[in-house]
C-alpha positions as CSV (number, residue, x, y, z in Angstrom):
1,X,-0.7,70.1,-19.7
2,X,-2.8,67.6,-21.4
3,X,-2.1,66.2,-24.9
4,X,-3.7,67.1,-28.3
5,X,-2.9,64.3,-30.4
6,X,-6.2,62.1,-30.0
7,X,-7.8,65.7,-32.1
8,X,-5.3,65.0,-34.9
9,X,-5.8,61.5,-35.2
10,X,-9.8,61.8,-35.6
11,X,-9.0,64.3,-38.0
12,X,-7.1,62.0,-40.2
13,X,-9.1,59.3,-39.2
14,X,-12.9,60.2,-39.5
15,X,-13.9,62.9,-41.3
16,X,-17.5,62.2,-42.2
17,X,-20.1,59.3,-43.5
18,X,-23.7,58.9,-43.9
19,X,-25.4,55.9,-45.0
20,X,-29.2,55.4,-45.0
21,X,-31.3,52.2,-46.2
22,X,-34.6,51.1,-47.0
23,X,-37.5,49.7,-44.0
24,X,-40.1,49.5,-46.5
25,X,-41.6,46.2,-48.0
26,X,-43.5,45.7,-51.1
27,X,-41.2,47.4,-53.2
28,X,-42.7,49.4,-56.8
29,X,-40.8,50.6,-59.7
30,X,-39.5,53.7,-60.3
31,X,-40.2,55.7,-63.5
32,X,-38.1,54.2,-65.6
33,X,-35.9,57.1,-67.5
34,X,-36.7,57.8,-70.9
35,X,-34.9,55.7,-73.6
36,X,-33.6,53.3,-71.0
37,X,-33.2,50.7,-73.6
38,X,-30.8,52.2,-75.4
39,X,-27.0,50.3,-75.5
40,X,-25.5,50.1,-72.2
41,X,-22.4,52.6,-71.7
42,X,-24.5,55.6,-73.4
43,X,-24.8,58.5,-71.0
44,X,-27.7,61.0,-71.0
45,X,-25.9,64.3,-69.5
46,X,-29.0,67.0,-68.1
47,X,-28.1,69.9,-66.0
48,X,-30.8,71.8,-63.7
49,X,-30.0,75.3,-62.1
50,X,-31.0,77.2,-59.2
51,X,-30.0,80.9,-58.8
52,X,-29.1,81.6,-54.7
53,X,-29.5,84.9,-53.3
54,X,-25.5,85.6,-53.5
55,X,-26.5,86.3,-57.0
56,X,-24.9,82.9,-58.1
57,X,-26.0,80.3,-60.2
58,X,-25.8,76.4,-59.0
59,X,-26.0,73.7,-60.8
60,X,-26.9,69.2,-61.0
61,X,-25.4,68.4,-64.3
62,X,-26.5,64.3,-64.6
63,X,-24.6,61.9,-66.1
64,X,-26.8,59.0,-66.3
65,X,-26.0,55.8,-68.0
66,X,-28.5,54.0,-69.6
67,X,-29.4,50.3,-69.3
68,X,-31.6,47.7,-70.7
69,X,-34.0,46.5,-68.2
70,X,-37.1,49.3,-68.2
71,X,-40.0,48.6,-65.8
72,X,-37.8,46.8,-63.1
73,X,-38.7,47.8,-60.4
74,X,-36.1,50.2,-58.8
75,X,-33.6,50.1,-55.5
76,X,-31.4,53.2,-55.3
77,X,-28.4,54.1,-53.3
78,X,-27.6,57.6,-52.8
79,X,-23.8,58.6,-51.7
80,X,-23.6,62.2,-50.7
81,X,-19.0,62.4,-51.5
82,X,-17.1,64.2,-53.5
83,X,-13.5,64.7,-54.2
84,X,-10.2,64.4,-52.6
85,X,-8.1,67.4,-51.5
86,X,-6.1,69.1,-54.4
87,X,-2.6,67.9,-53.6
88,X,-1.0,71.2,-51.8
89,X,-3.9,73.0,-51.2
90,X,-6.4,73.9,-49.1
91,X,-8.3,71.0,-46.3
92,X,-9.9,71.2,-43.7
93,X,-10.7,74.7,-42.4
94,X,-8.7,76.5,-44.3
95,X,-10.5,75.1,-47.3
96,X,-13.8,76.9,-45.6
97,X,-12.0,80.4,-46.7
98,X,-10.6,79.6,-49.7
99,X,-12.8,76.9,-51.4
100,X,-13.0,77.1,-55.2
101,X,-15.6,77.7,-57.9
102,X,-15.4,74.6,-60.8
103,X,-13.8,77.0,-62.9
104,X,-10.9,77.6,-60.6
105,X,-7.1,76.7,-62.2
106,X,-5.8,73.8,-60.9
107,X,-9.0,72.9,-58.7
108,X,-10.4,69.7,-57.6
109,X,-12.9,67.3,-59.5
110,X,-16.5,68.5,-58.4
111,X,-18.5,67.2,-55.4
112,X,-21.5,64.8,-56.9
113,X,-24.9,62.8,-55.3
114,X,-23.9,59.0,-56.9
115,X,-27.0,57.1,-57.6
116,X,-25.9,53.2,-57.3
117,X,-28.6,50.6,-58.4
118,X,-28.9,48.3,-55.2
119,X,-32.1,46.3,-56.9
120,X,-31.5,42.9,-56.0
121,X,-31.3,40.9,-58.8
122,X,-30.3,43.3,-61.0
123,X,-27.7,43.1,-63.8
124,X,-26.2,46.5,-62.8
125,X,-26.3,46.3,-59.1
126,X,-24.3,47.9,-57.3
127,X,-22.6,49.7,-60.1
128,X,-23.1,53.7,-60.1
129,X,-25.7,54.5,-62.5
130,X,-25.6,58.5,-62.2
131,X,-23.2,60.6,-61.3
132,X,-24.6,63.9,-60.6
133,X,-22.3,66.7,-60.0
134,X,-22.4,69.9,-58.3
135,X,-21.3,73.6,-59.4
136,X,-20.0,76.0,-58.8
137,X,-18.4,75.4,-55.6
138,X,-15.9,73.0,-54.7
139,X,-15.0,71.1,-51.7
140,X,-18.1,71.4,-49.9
141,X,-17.3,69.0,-47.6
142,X,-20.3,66.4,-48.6
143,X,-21.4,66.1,-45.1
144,X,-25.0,64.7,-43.8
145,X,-28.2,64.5,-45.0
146,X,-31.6,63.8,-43.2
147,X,-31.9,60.8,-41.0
148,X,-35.0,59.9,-42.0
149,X,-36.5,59.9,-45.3
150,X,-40.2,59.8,-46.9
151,X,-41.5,58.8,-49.8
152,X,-42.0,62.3,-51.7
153,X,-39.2,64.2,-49.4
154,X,-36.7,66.3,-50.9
155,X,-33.2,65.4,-49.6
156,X,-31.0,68.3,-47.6
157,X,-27.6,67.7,-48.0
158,X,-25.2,69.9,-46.3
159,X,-21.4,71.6,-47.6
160,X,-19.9,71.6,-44.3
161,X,-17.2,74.1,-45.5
162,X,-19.0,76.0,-48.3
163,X,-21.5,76.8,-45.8
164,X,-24.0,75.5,-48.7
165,X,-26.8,73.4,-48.1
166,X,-28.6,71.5,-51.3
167,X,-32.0,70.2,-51.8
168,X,-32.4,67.8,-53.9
169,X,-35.5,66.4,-55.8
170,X,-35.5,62.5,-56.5
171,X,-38.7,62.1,-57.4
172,X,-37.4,60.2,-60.8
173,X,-34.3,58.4,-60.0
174,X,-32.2,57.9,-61.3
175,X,-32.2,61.7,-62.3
176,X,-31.6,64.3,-59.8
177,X,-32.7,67.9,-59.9
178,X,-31.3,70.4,-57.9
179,X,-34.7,72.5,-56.0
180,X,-33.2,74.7,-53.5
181,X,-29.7,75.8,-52.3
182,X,-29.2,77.5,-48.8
183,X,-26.4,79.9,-49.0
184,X,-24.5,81.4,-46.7
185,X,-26.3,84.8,-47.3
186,X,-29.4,83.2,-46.2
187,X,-28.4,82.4,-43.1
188,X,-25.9,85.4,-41.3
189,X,-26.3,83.6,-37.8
190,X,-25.7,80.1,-38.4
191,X,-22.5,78.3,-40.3
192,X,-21.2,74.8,-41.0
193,X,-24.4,72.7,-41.6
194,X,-24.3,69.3,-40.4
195,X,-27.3,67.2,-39.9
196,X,-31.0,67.5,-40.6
197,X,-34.3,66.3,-39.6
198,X,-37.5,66.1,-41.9
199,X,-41.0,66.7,-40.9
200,X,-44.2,65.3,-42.1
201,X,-45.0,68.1,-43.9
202,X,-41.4,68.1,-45.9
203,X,-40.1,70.8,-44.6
204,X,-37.0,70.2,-42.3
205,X,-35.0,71.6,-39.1
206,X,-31.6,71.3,-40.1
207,X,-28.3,71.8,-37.3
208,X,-25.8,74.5,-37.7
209,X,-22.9,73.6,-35.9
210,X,-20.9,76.8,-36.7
211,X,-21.5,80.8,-35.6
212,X,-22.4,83.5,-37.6
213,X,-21.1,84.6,-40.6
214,X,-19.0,87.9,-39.0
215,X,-18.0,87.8,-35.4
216,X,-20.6,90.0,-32.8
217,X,-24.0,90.5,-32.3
218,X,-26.5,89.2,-34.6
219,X,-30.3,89.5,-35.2
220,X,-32.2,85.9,-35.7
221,X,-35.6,85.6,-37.4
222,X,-37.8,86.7,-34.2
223,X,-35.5,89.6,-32.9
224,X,-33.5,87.1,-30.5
225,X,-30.0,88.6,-30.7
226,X,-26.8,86.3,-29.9
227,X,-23.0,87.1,-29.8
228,X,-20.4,84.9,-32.0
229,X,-17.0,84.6,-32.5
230,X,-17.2,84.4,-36.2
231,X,-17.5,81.4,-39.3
232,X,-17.2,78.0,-38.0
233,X,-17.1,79.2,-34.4
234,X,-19.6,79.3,-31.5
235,X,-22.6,79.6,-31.3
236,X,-24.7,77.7,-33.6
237,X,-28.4,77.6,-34.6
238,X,-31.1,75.9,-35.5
239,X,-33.1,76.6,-38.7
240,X,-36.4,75.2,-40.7
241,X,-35.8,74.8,-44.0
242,X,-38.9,74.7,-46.6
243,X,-38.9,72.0,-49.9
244,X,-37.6,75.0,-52.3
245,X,-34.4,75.6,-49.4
246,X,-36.2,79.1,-48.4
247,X,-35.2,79.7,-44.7
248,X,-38.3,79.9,-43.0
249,X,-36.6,80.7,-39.3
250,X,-33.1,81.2,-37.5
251,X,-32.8,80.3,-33.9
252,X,-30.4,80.6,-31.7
253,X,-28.8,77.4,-30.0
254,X,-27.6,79.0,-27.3
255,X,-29.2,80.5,-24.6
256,X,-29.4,84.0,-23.3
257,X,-28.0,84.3,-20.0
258,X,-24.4,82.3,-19.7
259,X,-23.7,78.8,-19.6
260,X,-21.4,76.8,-17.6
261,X,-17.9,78.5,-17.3
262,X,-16.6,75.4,-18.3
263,X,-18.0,76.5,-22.2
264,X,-14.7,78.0,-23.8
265,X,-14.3,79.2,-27.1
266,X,-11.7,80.6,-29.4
267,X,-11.9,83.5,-29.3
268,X,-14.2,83.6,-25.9
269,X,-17.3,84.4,-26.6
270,X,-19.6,86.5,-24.0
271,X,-21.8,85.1,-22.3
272,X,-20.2,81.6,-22.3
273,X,-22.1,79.1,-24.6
274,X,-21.5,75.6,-25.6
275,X,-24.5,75.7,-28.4
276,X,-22.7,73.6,-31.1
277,X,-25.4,71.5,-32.5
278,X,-24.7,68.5,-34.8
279,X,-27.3,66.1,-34.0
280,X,-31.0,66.6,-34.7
281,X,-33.9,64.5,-34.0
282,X,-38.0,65.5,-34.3
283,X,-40.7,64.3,-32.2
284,X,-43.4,65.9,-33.8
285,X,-46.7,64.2,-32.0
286,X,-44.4,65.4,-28.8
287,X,-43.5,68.4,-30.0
288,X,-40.0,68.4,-29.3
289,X,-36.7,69.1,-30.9
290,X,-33.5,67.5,-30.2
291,X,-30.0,68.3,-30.6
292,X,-26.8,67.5,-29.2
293,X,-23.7,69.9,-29.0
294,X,-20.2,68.1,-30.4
295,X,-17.7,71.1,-30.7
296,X,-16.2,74.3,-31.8
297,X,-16.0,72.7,-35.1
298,X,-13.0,75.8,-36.0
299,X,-10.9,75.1,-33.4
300,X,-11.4,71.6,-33.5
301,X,-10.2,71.4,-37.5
302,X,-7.5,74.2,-37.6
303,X,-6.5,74.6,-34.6
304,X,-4.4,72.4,-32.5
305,X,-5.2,73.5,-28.8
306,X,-4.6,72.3,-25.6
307,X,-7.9,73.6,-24.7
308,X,-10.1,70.3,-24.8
309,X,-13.1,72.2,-23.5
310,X,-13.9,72.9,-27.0
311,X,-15.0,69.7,-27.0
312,X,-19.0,69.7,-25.6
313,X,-20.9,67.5,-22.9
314,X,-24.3,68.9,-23.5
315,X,-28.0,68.0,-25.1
316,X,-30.7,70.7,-25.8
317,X,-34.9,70.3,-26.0
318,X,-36.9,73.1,-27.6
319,X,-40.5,73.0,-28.1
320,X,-41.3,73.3,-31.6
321,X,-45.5,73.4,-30.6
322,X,-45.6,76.5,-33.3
323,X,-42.7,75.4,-35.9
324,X,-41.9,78.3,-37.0
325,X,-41.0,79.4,-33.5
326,X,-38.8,76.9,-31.6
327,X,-38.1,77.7,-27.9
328,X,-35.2,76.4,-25.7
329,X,-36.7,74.4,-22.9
330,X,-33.2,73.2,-21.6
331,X,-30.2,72.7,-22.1
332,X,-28.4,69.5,-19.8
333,X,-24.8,68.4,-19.5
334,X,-24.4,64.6,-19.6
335,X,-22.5,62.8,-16.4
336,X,-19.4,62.0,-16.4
337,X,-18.4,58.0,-15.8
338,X,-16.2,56.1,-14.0
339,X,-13.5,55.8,-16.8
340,X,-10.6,58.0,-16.3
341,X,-8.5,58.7,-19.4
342,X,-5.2,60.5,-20.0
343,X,-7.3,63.5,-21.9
344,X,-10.4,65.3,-21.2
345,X,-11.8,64.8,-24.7
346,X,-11.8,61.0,-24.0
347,X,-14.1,61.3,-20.9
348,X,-17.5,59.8,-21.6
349,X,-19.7,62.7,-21.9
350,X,-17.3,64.7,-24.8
351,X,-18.2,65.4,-28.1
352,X,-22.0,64.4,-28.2
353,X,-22.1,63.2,-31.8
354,X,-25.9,61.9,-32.1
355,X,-29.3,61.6,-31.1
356,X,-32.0,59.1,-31.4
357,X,-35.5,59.2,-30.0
358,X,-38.0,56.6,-29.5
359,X,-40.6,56.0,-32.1
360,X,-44.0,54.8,-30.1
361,X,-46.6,57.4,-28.7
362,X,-46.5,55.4,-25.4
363,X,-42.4,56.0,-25.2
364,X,-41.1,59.4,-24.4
365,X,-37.5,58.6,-24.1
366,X,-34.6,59.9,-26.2
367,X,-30.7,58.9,-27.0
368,X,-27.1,60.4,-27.3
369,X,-24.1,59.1,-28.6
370,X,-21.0,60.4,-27.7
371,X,-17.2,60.0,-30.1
372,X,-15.1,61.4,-27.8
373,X,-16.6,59.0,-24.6
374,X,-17.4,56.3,-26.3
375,X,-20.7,56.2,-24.8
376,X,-24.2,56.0,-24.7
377,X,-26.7,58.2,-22.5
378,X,-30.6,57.7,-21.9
379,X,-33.2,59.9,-20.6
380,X,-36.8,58.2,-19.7
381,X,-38.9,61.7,-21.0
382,X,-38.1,64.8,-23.4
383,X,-41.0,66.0,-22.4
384,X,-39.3,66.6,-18.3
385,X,-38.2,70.5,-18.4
386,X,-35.5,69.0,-16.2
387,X,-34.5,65.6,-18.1
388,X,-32.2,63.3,-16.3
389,X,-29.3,61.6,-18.7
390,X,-27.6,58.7,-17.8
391,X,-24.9,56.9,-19.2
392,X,-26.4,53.2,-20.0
393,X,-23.4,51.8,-22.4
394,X,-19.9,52.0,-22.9
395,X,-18.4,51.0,-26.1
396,X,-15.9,48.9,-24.1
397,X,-18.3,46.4,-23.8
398,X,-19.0,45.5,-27.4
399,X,-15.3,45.8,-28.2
400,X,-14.6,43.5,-25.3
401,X,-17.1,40.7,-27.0
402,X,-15.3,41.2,-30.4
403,X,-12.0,41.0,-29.0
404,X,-11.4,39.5,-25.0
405,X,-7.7,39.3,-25.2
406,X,-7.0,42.8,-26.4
407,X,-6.8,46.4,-23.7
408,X,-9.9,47.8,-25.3
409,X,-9.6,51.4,-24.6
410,X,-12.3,53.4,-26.5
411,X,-11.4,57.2,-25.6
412,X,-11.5,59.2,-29.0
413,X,-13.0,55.8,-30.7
414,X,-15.4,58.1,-33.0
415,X,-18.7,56.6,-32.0
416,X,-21.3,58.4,-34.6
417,X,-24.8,56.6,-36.1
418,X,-27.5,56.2,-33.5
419,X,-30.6,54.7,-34.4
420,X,-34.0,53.2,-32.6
421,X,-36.2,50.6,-34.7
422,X,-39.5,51.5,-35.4
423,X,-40.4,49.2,-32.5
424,X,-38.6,51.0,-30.0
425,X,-37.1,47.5,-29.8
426,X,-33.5,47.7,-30.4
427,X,-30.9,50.4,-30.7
428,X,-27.7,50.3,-33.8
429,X,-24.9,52.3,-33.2
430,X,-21.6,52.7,-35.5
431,X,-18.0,53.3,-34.1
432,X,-15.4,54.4,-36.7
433,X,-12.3,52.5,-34.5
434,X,-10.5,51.4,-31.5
435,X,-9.3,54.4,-29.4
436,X,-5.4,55.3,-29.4
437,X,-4.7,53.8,-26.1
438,X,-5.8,50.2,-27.3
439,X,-3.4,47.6,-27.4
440,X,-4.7,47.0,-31.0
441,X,-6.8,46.6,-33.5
442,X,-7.3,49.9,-33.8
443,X,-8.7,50.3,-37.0
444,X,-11.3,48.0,-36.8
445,X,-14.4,49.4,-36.7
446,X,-17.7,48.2,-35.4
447,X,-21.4,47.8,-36.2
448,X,-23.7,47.0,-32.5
449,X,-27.0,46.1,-31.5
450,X,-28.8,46.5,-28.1
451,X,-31.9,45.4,-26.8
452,X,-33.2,48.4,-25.2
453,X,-36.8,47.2,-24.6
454,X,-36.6,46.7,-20.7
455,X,-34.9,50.7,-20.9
456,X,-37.7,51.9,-22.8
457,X,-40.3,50.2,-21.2
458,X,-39.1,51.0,-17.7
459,X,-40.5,54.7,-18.4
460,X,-39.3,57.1,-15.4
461,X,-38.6,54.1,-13.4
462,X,-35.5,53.4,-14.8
463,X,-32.2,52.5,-12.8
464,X,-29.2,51.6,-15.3
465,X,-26.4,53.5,-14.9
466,X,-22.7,52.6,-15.8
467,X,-21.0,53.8,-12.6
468,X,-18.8,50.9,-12.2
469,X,-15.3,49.5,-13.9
470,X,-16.9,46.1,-14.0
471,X,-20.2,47.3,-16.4
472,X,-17.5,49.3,-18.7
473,X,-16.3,46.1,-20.0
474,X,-19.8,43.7,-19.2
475,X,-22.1,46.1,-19.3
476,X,-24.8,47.3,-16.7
477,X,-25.5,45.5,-13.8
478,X,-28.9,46.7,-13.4
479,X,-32.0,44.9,-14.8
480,X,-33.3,47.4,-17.4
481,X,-30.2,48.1,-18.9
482,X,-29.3,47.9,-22.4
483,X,-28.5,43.8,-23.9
484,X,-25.9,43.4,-26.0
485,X,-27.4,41.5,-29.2
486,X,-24.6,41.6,-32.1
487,X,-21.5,42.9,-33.0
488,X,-20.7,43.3,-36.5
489,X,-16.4,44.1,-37.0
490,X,-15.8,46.1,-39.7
491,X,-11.8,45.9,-40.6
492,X,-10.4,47.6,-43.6
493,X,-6.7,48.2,-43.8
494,X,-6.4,50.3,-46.4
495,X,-5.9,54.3,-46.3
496,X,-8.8,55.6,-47.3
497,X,-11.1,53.4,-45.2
498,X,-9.5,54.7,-41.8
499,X,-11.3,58.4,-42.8
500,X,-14.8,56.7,-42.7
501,X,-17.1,53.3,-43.2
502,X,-20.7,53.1,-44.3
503,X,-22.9,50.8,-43.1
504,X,-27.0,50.6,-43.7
505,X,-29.9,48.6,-41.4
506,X,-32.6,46.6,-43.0
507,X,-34.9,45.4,-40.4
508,X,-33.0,44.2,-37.7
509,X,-29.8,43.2,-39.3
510,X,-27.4,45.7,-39.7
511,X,-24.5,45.0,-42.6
512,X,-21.5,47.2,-44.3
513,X,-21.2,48.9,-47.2
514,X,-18.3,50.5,-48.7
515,X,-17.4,53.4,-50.6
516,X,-16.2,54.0,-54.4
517,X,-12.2,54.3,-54.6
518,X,-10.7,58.0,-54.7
519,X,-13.9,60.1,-53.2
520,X,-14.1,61.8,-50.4
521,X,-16.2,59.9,-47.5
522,X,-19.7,61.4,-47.6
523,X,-23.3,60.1,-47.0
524,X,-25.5,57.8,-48.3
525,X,-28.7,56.4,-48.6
526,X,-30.7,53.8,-50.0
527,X,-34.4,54.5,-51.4
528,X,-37.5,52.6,-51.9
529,X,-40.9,52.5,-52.7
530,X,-44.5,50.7,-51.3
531,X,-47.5,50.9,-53.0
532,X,-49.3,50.5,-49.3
533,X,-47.5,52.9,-46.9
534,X,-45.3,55.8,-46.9
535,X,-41.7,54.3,-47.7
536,X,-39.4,55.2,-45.0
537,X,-35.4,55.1,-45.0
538,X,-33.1,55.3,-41.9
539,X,-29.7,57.0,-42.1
540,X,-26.1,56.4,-40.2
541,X,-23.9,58.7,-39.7
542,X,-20.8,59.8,-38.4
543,X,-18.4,62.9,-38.7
């Protein structure tokens, strides 16, 4: 019988984190908030409200603190967190059922969007200049937001456990207005939302890792009818999401006829699925959607099973050519590799955390990321109705430049961010830790670059594979393989720090961040502004 203590370790160990940055030069100012010269320490409290179709009302109460210094022009960071677990009660899953409204006796302190000034220069960087927190609900589980983000996007923010998404207007930073909220009545076939992708137009595709709100059949948007085991459970969806939070379309994840045998759930579901999406990526001149299956996010939380085949190997494509009308073009388990660990989780293609896609028109290819292997996958062409993945990097190899002397094993090491240049150029991938079989140093975390250009360029003529001991710790011996550039360690001893890290890229230079003492890790992201171009921002994540 295998083992199950590598699943409660990454639930101590990494529960989530987002962190997003700024690409964009020529920076502009913000509108500065009204009466910002007034004595620093004063505090402007605003609420905004937004009634969901459960009848109840939600709420972004600010609490901004105004500072001398109007007409600066304006960095923000945004850190999606919120509070630690009441003492005795409820975490994990079991907070899912019996999360709290604000009014609750003896709850928690309310989730809250920080807003950190991050303008260089400034006389209050880096201190938290808005705190803006979130009612009714508590423990939401602050989970991701989009990867990307435009200049004139709402953010989507998602309440893992409430089963709440947010949407979030920042069009006047520091002051945040609440524009949307996605309850769990507006979407019966879909729970647990974890990551989401914005289009050009605003709107956004957004990953529901969980199943539907009651176990058994249920009816998506087009008629397409899917069987689930219940909250939290399998199988999830994919939704589009407009700037107000409306639910413009449910789809199913998984597909109609049954999936490999090898799918388990618990309870079973029939037919056999392993649609658990958690990342998302957009390729819209391609017309492709991406996501990647991780788990049954309810058995991996509450319950500790044996059963690692929870734990998912597969990628899915849909062609989103009508958006409103996604369609599953296929769904591809990822190779295993030649690393063979003591649990099944630990193998290289379990628990496909992320995705990233190239960025050119001339590129076609896309990334995965996977925390239970450690690993790193490549297909030459979404486009393919029969894509070929391949692994192309272990994480062994970057641990092994950071530290030569120790037994880097990576199984279970909770790699999460994945994230191409604009370029195409380079690759930046976050790991959370060592895995439990190292001979140390395992809570030392890691920031890497890769050169992928030779990959990228190679089109469908690419070789790499990792299918040999030897490239596990050196990396691939084939030409077009992945470069290692940098490593970045990131070592934090304390407590708190071993549940999640931040880290943000600027250009091509990745560095860490950290979070504010006694919240819960969430996401966050860093804003800007160009008076030339559309501002972009980039997020990193990990769960």
């Amino acid at each position: 019988m295998v083992g199950i203590e590598p699943f409660s370790n990454l639930r101590r160990r990494a529960i989530v984190l987002i962190a997003l940055a700024a690409t964009a030069a020529g920076l502009v100012a913000s509108p500065p908030l009204a009466g910002a010269d007034a004595g620093a320490g004063d505090v402007v409290v605003s609420t905004s409200s937004v009634k969901g179709r459960d009848g109840t009302t939600y709420t972004v109460t600010n609490h901004v603190v105004r500072t001398k210094g109007e007409g600066q022009r304006k960095e923000w960071l945004l850190v999606w967190t919120g509070d630690a677990s009441v003492p005795g009660g409820p975490v994990g899953a079991a907070s899912h059922a019996a999360h709290r409204k604000a009014d609750g006796e003896g709850s928690a302190d309310p989730d809250f969007l920080a807003v950190i000034d991050a303008t260089k220069g400034s006389r209050d960087y880096g201190k938290v200049v808005n705190t803006a927190t979130i009612g009714p609900l508590l423990q939401n589980e602050p989970h991701h937001m989009q990867y990307v983000w435009h200049k004139g996007d709402k953010v989507y923010a998602g309440g893992l456990l409430s089963d709440t998404t947010y949407v979030f207007d920042v069009a006047r930073l520091p002051q945040v207005r609440l524009s949307g909220v996605v309850t769990a009545t507006d979407t019966p076939c879909g729970t647990a939302p974890d990551a989401f992708t914005t289009l050009k137009d605003g709107t956004a595709y957004g990953a529901y890792m969980g199943g539907p709100n009651v176990p058994g059949p249920c009816t998506y948007t087009h008629g397409e009818v899917r069987t689930g085991n219940g909250a939290a459970g399998t199988p999830g969806e994919v939704l589009r999401l407009d700037q107000s939070g409306r639910v413009r379309v449910e789809y199913p994840a998984a597909t109609e006829a049954a999936e490999p045998d090898t799918c388990h759930s618990i309870p079973q579901v029939d037919p056999p699925t392993c649609a658990n999406p958690h990342g998302i990526r957009v390729r819209e001149d391609l017309n492709r959607l991406v996501t990647s299956d991780f788990a049954e996010v309810r058995s991996l939380m509450l319950i500790p099973s044996a059963d690692f085949y929870i734990a998912r190997d597969t990628v899915r494509i849909y062609d989103i050519a009508q958006r409103d009308r996604p369609r599953l073009l296929s769904v591809s388990r990822l190779p295993d590799g030649p690393r063979k660990e003591p649990f099944l989780i630990e193998e290289e293609p379990r628990v496909v955390m992320e995705t990233a896609l190239t960025n050119e028109r001339h590129h076609k290819g896309g990334f995965v990321s996977t925390m239970g292997g450690a690993s790193i996958y490549y297909t030459p062409d979404i486009t393919d109705p029969k894509p070929k993945w391949r692994e192309v990097f272990d994480d062994t190899t970057a641990f092994t430049r950071l530290a030569p002397e120790l037994d880097n094993r990576v199984g279970m090491d909770g790699g999460s961010w994945l994230q191409t240049s604009a370029d195409d150029r380079y690759l930046y991938h976050v790991v959370m830790r060592r895995g439990d079989e190292s001979s140390g140093g395992k809570d030392t975390g890691m920031v890497y670059v890769l050169d992928v250009r030779k990959l990228v360029d190679a089109g469908k003529r690419t070789r790499c594979n990792i299918d040999t001991m030897e490239e596990v710790t050196r990396g691939g011996a084939e030409p077009d393989c992945p470069s290692l550039v940098s490593v970045l360690p990131v070592e934090d001893p304390t407590a708190a720090a071993r549940t999640g890290r931040r880290w943000t890229t600027s250009g091509r230079a990745p560095a860490a961040t950290t979070r504010r003492r006694g919240s819960r890790p969430g996401s966050c992201w860093r804003t800007t502004s160009s008076p030339r171009r559309r501002s972009t921002a980039t997020t990193a994540s990990a769960w």
